[in-house]
TORFIVEX-470592 format. One record per residue: x, y, z of N, C-alpha, C in turn. Coordinates in steps of 0.1 Angstrom, whole numbers, padded with zeros to 4 digits, always signed. Layout:
! TORFIVEX-470592
XYZXYZXYZ ...
***
This chain:
! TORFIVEX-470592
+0257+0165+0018+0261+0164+0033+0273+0154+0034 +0285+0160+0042+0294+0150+0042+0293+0139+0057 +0295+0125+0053+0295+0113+0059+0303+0114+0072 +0294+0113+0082+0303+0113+0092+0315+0101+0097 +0325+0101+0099+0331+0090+0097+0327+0079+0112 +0330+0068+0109+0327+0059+0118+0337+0061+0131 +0333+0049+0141+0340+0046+0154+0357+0047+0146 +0355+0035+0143+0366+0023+0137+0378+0039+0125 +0370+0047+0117+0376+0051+0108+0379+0068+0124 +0376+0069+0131+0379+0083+0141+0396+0079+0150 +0392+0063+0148+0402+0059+0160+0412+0058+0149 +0411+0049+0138+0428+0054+0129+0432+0062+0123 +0422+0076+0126+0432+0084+0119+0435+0089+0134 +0434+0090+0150+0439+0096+0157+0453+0084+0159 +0450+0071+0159+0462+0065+0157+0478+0072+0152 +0471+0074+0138+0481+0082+0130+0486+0093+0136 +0479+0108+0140+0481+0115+0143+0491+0116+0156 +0487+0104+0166+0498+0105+0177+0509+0096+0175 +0508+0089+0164+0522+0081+0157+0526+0096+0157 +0524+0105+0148+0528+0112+0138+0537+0125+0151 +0529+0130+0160+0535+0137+0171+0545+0129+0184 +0547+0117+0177+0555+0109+0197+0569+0116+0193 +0576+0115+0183+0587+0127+0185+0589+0136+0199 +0575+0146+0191+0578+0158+0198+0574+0158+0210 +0563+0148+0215+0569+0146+0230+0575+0138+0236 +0583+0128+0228+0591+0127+0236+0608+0136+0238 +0605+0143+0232+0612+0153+0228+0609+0164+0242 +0601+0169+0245+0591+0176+0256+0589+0168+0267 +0595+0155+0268+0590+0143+0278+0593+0155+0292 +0607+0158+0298+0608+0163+0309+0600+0175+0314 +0595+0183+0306+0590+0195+0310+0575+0191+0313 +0570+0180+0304+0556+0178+0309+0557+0166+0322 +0565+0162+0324+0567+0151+0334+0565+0156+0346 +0576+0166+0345+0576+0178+0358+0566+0184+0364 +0562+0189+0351+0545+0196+0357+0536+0191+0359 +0536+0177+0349+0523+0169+0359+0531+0159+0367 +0538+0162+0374+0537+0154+0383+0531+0151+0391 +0521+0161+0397+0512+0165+0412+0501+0156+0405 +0496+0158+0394+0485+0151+0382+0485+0136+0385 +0501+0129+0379+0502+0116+0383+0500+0109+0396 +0507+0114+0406+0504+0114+0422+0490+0112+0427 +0481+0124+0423+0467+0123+0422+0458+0112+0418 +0465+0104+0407+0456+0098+0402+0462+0082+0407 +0469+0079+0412+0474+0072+0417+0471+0071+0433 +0470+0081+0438+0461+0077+0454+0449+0075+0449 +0440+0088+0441+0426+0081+0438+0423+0067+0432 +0435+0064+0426+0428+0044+0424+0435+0040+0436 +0441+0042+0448+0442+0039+0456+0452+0023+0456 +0463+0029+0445+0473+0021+0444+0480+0013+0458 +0486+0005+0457+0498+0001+0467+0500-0011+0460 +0514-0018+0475+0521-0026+0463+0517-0041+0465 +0519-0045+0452+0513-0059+0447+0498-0060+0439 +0501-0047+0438+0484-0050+0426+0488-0047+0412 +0477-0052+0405+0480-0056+0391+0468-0041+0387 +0478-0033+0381+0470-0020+0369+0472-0018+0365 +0459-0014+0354+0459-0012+0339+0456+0004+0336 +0466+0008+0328+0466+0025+0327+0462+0025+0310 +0452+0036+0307+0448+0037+0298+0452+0052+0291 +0455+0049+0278+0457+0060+0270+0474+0063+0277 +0483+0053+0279+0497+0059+0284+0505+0066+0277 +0504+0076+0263+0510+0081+0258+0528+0073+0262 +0537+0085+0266+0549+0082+0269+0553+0080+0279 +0537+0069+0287+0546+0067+0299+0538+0069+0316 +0534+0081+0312+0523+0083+0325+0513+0087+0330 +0504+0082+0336+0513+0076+0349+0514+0066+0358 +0514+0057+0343+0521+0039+0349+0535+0037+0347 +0543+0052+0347+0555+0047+0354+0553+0048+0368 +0545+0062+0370+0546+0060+0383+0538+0047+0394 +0525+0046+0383+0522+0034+0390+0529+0018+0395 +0539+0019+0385+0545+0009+0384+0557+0009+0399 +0564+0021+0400+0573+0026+0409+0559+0025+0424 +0550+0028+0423+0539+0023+0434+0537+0012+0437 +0535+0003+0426+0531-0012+0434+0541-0024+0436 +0555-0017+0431+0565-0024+0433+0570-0037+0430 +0579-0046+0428+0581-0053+0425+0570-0067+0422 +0562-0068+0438+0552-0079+0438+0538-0075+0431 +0536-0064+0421+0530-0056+0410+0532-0053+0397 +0522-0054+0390+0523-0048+0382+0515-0039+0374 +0520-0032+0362+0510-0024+0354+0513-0024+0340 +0503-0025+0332+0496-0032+0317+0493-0013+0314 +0505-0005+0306+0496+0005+0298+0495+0002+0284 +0482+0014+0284+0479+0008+0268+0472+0019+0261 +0480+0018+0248+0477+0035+0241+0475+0028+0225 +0468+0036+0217+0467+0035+0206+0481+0033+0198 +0485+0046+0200+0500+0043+0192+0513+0038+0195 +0516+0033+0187+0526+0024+0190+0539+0032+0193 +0542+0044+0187+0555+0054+0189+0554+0056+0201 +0543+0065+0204+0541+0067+0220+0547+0056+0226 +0545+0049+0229+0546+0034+0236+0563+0032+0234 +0563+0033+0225+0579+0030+0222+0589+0039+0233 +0585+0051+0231+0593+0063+0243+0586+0057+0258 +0578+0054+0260+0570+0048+0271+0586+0032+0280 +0583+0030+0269+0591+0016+0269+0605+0020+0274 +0610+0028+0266+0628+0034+0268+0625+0040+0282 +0617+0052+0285+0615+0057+0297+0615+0043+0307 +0605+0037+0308+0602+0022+0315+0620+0016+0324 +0628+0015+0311+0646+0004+0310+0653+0019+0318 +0654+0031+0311+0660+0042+0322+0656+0037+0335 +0648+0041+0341+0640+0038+0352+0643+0024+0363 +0651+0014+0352+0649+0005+0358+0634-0006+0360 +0624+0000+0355+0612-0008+0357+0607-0023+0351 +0606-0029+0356+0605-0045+0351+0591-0051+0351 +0583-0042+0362+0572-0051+0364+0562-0040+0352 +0564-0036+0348+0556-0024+0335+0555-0029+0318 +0546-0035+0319+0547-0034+0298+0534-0021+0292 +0538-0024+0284+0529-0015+0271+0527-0023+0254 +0513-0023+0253+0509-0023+0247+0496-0020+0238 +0499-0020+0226+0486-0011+0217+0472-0016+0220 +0464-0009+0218+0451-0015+0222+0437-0002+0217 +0424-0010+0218+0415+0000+0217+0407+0002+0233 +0407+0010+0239+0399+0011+0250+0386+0007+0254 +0373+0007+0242+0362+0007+0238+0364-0012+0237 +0373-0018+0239+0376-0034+0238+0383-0038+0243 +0388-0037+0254+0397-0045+0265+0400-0057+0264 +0414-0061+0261+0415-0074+0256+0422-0082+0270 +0411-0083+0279+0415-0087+0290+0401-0097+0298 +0403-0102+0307+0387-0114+0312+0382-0103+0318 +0375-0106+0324+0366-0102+0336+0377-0098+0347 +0372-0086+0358+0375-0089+0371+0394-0092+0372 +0404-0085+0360+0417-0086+0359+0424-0081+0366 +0417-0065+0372+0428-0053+0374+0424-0049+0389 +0434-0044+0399+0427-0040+0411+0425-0026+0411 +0434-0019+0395+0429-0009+0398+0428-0005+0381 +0420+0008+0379+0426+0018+0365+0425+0029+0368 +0435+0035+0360+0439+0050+0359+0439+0054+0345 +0441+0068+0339+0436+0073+0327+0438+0085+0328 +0446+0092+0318+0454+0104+0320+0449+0110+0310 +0438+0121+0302+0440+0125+0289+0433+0117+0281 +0426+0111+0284+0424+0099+0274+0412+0099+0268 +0402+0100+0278+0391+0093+0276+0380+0102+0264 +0386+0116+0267+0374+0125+0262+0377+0123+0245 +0392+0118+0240+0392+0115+0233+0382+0103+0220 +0380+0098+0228+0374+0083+0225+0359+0082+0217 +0356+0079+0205+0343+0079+0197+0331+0070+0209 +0333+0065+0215+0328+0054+0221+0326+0056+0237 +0326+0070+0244+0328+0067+0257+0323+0056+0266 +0306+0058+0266+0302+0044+0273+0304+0032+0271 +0310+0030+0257+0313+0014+0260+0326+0012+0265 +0342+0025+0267+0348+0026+0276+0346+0023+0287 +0335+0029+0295+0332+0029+0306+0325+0014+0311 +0319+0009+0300+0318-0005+0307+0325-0013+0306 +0337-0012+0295+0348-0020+0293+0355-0018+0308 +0359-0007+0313+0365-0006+0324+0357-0011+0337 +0346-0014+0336+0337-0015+0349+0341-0031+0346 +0339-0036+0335+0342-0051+0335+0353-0058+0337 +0365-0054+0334+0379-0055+0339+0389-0048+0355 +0378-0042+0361+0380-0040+0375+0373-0050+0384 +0382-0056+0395+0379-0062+0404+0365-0057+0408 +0358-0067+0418+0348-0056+0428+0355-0053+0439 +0353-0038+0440+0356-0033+0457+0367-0024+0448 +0376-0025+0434+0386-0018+0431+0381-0006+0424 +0388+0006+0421+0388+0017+0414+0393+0022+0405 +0383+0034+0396+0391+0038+0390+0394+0055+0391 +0404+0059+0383+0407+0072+0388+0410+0078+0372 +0400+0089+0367+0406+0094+0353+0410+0109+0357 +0414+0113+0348+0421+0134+0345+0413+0135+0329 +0403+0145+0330+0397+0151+0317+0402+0162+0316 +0405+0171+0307+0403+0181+0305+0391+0194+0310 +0394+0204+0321+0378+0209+0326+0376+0222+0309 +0367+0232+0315+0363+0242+0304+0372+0252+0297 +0373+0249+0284+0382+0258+0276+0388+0267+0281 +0376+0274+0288+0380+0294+0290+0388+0289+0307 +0393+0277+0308+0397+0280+0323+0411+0270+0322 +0415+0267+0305+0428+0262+0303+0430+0269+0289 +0436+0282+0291+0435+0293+0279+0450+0284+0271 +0460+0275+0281+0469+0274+0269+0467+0268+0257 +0456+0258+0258+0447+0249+0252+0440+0256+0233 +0436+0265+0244+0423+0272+0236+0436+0283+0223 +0446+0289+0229+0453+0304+0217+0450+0297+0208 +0465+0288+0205+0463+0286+0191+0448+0281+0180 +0439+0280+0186+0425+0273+0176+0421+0289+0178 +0420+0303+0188+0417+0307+0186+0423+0321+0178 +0435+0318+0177+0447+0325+0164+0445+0322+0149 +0440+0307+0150+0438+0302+0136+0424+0309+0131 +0413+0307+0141+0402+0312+0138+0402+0330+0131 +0412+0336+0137+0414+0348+0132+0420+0347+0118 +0424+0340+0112+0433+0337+0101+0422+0330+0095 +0413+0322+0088+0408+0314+0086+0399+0307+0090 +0386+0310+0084+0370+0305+0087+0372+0292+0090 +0368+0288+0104+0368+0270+0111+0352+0266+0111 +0344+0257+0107+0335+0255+0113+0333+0254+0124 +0320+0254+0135+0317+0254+0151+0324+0237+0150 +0330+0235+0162+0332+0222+0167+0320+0214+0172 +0319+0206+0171+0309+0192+0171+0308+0192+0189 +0298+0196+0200+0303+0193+0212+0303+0178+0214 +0296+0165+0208+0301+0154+0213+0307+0147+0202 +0312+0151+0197+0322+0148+0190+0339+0146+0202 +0347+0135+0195+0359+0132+0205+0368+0147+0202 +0372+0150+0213+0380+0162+0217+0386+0165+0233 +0393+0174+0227+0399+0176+0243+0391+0185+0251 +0381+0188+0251+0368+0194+0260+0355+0185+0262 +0356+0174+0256+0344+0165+0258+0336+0161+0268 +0349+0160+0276+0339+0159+0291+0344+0168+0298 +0347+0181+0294+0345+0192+0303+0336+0192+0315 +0323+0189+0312+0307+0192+0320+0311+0183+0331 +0309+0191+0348+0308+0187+0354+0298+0173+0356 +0303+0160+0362+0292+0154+0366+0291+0142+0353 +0300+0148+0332+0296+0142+0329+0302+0125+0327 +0309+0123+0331+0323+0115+0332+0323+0105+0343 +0316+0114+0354+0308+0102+0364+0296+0097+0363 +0291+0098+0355+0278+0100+0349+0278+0089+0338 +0285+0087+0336+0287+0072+0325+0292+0058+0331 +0301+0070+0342+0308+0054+0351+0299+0054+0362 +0291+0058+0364+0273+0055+0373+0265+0044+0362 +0262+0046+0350+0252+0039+0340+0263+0029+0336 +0276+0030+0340+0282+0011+0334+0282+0004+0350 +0278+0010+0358+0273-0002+0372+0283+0006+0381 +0290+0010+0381+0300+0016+0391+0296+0028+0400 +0296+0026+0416+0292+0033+0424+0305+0042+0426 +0300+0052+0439+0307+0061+0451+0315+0070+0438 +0311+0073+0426+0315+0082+0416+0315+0093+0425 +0331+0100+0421+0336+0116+0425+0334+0125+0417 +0334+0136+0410+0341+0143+0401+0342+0158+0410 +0355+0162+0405+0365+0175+0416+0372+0181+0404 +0367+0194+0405+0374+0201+0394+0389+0204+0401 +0401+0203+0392+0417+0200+0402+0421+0215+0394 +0423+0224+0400+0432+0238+0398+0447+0234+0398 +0451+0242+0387+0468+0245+0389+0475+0254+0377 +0486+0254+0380+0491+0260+0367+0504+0253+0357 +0507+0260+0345+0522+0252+0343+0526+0265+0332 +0539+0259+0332+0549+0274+0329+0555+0270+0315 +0558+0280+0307+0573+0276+0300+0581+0289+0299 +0594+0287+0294+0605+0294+0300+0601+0309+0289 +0594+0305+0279+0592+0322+0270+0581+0318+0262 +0574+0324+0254+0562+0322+0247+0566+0316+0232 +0579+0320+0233+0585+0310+0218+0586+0299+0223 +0594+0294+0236+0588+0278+0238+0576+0272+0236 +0569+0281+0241+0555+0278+0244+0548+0275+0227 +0553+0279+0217+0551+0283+0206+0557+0269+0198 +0567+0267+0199+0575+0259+0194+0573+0242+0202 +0571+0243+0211+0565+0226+0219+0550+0225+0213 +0541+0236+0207+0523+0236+0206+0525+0228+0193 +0539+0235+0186+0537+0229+0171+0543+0216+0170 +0548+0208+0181+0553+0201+0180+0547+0187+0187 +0537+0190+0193+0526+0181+0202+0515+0178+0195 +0511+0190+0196+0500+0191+0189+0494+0185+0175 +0479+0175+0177+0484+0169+0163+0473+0176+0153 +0459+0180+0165+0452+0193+0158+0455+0202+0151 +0462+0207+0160+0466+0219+0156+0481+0223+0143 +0487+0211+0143+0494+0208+0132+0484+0207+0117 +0477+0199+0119+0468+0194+0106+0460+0210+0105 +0455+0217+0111+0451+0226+0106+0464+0237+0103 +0474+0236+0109+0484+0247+0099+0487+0242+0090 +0489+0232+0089+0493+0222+0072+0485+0228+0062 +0473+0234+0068+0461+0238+0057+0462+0256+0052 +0472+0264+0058+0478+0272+0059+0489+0275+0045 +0486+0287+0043+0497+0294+0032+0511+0296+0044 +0523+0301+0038+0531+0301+0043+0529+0314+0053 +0524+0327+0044+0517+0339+0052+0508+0337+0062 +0500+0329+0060+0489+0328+0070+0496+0319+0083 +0504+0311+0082+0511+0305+0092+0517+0315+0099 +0527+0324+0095+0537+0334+0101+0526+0341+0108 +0511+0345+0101+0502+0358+0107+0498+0348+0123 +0496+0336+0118+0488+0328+0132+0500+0325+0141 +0513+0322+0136+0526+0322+0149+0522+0335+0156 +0525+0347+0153+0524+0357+0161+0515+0361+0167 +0505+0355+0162+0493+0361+0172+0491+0350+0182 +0495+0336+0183+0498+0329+0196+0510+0336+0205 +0521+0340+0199+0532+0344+0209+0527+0360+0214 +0520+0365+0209+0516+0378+0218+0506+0373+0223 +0497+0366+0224+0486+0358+0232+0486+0355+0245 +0500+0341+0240+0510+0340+0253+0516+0345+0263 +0523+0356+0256+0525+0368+0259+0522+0377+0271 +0506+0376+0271+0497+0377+0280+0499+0372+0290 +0502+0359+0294+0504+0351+0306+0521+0356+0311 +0526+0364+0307+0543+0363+0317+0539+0367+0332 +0547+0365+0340+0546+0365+0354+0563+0361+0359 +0569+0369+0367+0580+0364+0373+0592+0355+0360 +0590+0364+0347+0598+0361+0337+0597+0351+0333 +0586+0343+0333+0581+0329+0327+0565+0331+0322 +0562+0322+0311+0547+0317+0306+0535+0315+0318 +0530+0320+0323+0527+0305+0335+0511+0311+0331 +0507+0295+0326+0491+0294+0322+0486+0286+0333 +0473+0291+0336+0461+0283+0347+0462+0273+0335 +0457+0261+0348+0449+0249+0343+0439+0241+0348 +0430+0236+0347+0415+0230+0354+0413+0218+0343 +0414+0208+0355+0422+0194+0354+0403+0188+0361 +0395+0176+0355+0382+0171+0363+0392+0162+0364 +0388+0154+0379+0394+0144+0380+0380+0136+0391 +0380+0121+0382+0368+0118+0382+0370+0104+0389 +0366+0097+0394+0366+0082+0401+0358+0075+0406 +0358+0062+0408+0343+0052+0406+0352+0043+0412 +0342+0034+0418+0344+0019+0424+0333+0009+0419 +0343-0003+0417+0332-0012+0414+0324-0021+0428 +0312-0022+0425+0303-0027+0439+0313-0041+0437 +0307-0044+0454+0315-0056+0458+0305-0068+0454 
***
């Protein structure tokens, strides 16, 4: 039987993996900016930002949406994001000086250990992050403990596979090419807290009331299915490590059956894939 790996050994090799991808999005930075925009907005009224408060954004990859937080609470504010990898952060940071933004840092951190007191932040936000994480509940109380009382938080999970198909081609292209074992369902992944209910459900059991969860509809595009093909290989850190495990044939058989996959979605001479976004939020009692 092979050893399942620990907390401590799940989080450095994802470390690695998004060192290993901040290239390619920051390379991709504008096209994903753009389309979540409506995403960052969202999550920024739901912690019920304004200006002069102090927030902590977790999992900031390159940036957001504690740039936009930051452009919210304005000068007499500020916002603390914090991501595993340091590359990420690095494009986070250049974005940040473009911008102009002063009252914004970043730095590395574990989520599961907030290196912050009690009662620091008026608000958090969390983009992508959390389903990631070996550890959710102790997330969740790390965050209940570093929120003021009376302040909120506001995350974006990932909703169910079959209802963000851009997600799902490529693992299911590979699968045609090459026997995958079933995925682990609580195991960290980008479907983890799919389940309605489950996400508020943890920030209910770390003390935090008036929990929401709202499955958020939308879509997003790219300009041909070879983009769409060419950004998957280049984000993506899953899905990289399993083509790496790929003959050179079996790679070329699994490109093409994503791009006719893709394929599937044209509409008005573009990609344009559904997406189902949970978007989940909690307050701490006063």
């Amino acid at each position: 039987m092979t050893a399942q790996p620990t907390p401590q050994q799940i989080v450095e090799g994802q470390k690695q993996d998004w060192n290993r991808v901040a290239g390619g999005w920051e390379k991709w930075d504008r096209l994903f900016d753009e389309q979540m925009a409506f995403l960052n907005h969202r999550l920024v009224a739901d912690a019920r930002l304004h200006a002069g408060m102090n927030v902590l954004d977790l999992g900031s990859g390159t940036g957001y949406p504690a740039l936009l937080g930051a452009q919210t609470v304005g000068a007499t504010g500020s916002v603390v994001g914090m991501d595993l990898a340091e590359h990420m952060l690095a494009a986070a940071g250049r974005k940040a000086k473009r911008l102009g933004l002063t009252n914004v840092i970043f730095r590395t951190g574990d989520v599961t250990s907030l290196p912050f007191e009690p009662n620091s932040f008026d608000a958090v936000t969390s983009r992508f992050c959390l389903m990631f994480l070996p550890e959710i509940p102790k997330a969740a109380s790390e965050i209940a403990r570093v929120l003021k009382p009376g302040s909120w938080v506001a995350a974006a999970v990932w909703s169910a596979p079959e209802k963000n198909p851009s997600i799902g081609l490529s693992m299911a292209a590979i699968k045609q090419v090459i026997e995958l074992p079933p995925p682990n369902p609580t195991a960290p992944g980008i479907f983890r807290l799919a389940k309605p209910g489950e996400l508020a459900g943890l920030f209910q059991q770390a003390g935090l009331v008036d929990a929401t969860d709202q499955e958020f509809l939308a879509e997003w595009f790219y300009a041909s299915a070879d983009e769409y093909y060419t950004s998957l290989m280049e984000i993506a850190a899953p899905v990289q490590n399993l083509m790496a495990k790929l003959t050179e044939s079996q790679r070329q058989d699994v490109k093409q059956r994503i791009i006719q996959a893709a394929s599937d979605y044209t509409r008005a001479g573009r990609i344009i894939f559904p997406m189902a976004v949970r978007i989940v939020t909690a307050r701490k009692p006063v």
